[in-house]
N, C-alpha and C positions, 0 to 999 in steps of 0.2 A: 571220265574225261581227264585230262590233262591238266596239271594246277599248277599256278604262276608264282614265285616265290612272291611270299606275305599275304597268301588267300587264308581268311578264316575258315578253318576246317570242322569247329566247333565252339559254342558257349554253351557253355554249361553250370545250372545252379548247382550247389551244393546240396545234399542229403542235410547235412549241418555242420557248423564250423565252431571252433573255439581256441579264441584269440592267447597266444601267450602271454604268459602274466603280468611280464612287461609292459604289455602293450594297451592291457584292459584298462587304465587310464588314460590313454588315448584315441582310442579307437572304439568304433560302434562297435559293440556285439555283436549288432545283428549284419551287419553288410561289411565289415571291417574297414570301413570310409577312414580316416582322419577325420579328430576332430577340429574344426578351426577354432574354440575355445573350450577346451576340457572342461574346466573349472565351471563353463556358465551352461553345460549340457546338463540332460535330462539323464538320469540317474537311477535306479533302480532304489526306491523305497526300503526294500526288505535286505535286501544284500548290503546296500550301498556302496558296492565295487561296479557292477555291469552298469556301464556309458551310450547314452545311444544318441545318433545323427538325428537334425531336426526332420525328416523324410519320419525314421522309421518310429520315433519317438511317438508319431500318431496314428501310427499304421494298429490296427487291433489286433492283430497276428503277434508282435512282440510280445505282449507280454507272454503271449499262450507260448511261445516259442522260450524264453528264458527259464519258462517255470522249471524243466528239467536241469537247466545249470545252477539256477540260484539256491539250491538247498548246499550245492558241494561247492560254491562260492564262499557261502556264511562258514561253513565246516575249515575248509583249506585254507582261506583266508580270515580265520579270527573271529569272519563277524557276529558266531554266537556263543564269545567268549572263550578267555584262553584255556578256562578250566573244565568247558566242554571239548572245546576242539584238542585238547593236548590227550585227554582220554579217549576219545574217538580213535585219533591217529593212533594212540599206541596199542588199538589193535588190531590195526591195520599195519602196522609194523613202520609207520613214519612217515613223511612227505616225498611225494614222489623224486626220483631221482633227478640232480638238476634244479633240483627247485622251481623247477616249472611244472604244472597239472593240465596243461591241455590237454595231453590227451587223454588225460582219466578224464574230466571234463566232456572230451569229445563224447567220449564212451555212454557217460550217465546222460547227457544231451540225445546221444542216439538208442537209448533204451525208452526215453519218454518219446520220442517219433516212433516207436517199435508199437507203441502201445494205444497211441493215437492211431493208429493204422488196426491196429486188432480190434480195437471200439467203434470203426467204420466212421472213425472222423475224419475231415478234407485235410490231406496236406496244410503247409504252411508255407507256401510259394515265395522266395528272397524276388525283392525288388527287382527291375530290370533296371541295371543302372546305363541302359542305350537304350530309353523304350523311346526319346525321345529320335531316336535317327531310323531312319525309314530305312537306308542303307544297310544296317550292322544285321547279321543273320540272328535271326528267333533264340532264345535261352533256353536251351533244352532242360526239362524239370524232371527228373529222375524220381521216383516213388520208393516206399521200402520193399514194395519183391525185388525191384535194383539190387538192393541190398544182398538180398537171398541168395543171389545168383553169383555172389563175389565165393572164391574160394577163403576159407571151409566149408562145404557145403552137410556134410551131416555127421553125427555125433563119428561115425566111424572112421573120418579123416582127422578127427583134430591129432589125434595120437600120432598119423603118419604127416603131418604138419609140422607139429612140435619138433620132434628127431629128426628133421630135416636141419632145423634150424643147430646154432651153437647152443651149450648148452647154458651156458648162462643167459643167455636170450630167452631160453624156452620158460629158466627159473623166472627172470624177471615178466614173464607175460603171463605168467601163473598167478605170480603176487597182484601182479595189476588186474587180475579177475576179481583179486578179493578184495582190491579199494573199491574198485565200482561198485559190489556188488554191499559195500559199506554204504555209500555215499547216494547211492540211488533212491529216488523218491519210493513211495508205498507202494502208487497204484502201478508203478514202471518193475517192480521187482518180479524176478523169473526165475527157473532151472539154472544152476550154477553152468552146466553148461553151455546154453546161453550166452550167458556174461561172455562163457570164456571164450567162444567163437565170434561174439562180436569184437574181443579185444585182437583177437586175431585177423579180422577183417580188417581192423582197424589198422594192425600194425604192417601187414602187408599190403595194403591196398590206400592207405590215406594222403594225402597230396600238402606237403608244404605252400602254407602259403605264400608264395614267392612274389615283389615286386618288379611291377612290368619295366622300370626305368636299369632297375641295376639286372635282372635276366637281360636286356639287351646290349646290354654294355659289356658282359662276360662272356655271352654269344661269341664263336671264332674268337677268340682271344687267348692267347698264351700266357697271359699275367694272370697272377693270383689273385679274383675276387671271394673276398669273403662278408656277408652279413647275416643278422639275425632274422628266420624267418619270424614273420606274424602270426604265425601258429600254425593250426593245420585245421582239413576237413577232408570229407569222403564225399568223394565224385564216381559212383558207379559209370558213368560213362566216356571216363577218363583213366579211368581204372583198366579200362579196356584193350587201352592201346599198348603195344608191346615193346619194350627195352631195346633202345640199339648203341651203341660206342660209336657211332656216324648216324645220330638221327634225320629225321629228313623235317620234323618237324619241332620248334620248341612251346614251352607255354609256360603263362606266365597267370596271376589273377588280377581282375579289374571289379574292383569293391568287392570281392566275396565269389566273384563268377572268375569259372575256368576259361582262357581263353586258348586255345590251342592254334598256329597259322605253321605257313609252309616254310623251312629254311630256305627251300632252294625247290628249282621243279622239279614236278613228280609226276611221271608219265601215269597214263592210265592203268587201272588194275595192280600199280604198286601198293606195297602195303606201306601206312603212315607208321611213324615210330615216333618214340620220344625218347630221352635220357630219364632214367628213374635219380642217375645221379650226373652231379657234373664230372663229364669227361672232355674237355678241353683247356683243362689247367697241364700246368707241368707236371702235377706226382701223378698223374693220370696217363700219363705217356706209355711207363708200363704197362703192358699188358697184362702181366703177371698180379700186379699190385691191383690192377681196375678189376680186376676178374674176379679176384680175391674179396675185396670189397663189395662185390655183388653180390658172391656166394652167403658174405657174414649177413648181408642185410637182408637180403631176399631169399634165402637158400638156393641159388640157381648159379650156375657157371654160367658166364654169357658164351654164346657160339655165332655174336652176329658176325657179318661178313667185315670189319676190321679185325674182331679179334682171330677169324680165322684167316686173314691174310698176314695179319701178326706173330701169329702163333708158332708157325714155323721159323722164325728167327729166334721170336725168345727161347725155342729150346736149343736152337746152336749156342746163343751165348750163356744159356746158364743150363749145363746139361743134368744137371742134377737137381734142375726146380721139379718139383711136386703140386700139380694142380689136380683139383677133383676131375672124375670123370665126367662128360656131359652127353647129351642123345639132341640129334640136332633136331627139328622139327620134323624133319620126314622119319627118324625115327633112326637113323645110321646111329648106331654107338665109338667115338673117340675113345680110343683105350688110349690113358692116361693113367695115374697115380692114384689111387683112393676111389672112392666109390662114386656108382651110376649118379647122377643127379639129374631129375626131369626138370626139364623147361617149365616156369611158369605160365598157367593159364589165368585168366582173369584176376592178376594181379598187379597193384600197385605198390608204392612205397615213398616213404617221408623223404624230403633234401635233406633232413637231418634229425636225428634220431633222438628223440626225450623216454627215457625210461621207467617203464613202470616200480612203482616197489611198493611191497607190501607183503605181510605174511601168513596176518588170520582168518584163517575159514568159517570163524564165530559169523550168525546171523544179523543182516543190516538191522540199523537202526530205523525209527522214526522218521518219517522226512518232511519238510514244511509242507503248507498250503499254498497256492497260487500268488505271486505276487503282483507290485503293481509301480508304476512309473510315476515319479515325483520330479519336480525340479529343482528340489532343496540340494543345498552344497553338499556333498560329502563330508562326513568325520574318519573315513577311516585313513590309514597311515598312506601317505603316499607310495607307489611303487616308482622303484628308480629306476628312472630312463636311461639306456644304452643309448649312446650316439651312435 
């Protein structure tokens, strides 16, 4: 049927999320709500970093749900001492790039969901934060064969994955195999490669967590918005949806759930698109630079229908620009400069890119035991807030 602009096309929970570093003192863990007093939330015992809302604080699912972050909580942040943690990291080759761990984080978070799913236990279903509106459409809850189904799909493509990408990409998604595969709990540890094809899931396919106030306000807008996302997570069912430079559809997250609606109408049998990145600022005008920027992030030259009505112009004004080859979806090849690149399939990718780094392929450590929620203040160091 035909869709009227601002129809919800989709919610959707998260597989699992994990808040930037910034943010983990203020924000739940588990729903990434705001807290309205930080300081007098419920707190993670064992860690004493992970924060949670008074909702989830009593829900029994949390805790089961933290156990996989809070070992690489205590490690990345300090809390089991600088003279364990400073050994650990060095050999893993340091802190991740940025100074932010989410998504190594993500990663060890999503290898204990990997393993609850292997052990034939229930999911860990995120709250519905509109359970109370009869109105808001159902929270679609995504399982880990979702997961499965994301490109990489078996040991034979990681190879033609990697060399897709740049190479410094490829080195740092290597390294970031081998924090995780440090930082991971016991009973969650696997086949190296494994690790390394979920951290590749992870990096083409995971969704910034972006807020609904400021995504609307940069929506159609030629001025430069910029902020910090809150982290990120994997949304296999959001993952799904395909890159356009004129999308038809934007999305944004409400406590932790993906909410995808319509920019504008969309006749029936159109296909829904979204933006993998922002393309309605000014340095996005280029086609040349947008494309370019797709290529480094996702390995893909975009072919949607602006850059191919664009295309022709930017090679009158710059006749000696050099863009990779693409194959458009029906499979026509654009002879251009540089080599064939295929359109991505079932992939996503981050608003903004936190890097992995690491270097040792030495065997993980030890990893705690289950933890548990207290109300007691925190002692660890404060993280500093970004306005």
């Amino acid at each position: 049927r035909d869709l009227d602009v601002g129809e919800v096309v989709l919610r959707c929970a998260p597989i699992s999320v994990a808040l930037d570093d910034k943010e983990l003192h203020r924000r739940c863990s588990r729903c990434t709500d705001e807290l309205p007093d930080p300081d007098r939330s419920a707190i993670c015992a064992k860690c004493k970093i992970a924060r949670f809302c008074a909702n989830c604080a009593v829900e029994p699912d949390t805790a089961q749900d933290h156990d996989g972050e809070c070992w690489a909580l205590q490690v990345l942040h300090g809390g089991r001492g600088h003279g364990f943690r400073d050994q650990l990291l060095s050999q893993a080759g340091g802190l991740p790039a940025e100074s932010s761990t989410a998504m190594t984080r993500l990663a060890v978070r999503l290898l204990a969901v990997r393993t609850r799913h292997r052990q034939g236990l229930e999911p860990l279903p995120l709250l519905d934060p509109s359970a109370d509106d009869p109105d808001a459409p159902a929270v679609a809850h995504d399982v880990w064969p979702d997961v499965e189904e994301l490109d990489p799909q078996s040991d034979l493509n990681l190879e033609d994955v990697l060399t897709k990408l740049p190479e410094d990409i490829s080195e740092d998604i290597l390294g970031g195999a081998n924090m995780v595969s440090l930082l991971a709990p016991t009973k969650a540890r696997c086949h190296r490669n494994e690790v390394l094809r979920l951290v590749l899931r992870i990096r083409l396919n995971s969704m910034a967590l972006l807020p609904e106030e400021r995504v609307r306000a940069a929506t159609g807008s030629n001025e430069s918005f910029a902020w910090d996302d809150l982290g990120t997570g994997l949304y296999p069912s959001g993952a799904m949806f395909n890159h356009s430079c004129e999308p038809n559809c934007l999305w944004f997250m409400d406590r932790g759930v993906l909410v995808v609606e319509t920019l504008k109408r969309v006749e029936a049998n159109k296909e829904l698109t979204i933006a993998y990145l922002p393309v309605s600022r000014r340095c996005d005008v280029d086609v040349g630079g947008r494309r370019a920027r797709l290529l480094r992030e996702f390995g893909f030259a975009c072919l949607c229908e602006r850059c191919e009505r664009e295309l022709p112009g930017y090679y009158d004004a710059a006749a000696n620009a050099k863009l990779p080859s693409t194959r458009s979806q029906s499979g026509e090849v654009m002879r251009q400069a540089g080599e064939v690149q295929e359109p991505p399939t079932k992939r996503r990718g981050r608003q903004r890119r936190t890097r992995f780094s690491a270097k040792s392929t030495r065997p993980p450590p030890s990893a705690s035991p289950a933890n548990s929620l207290s109300q007691q203040q925190p002692q660890q160091q404060q993280h500093q807030q970004k306005q």
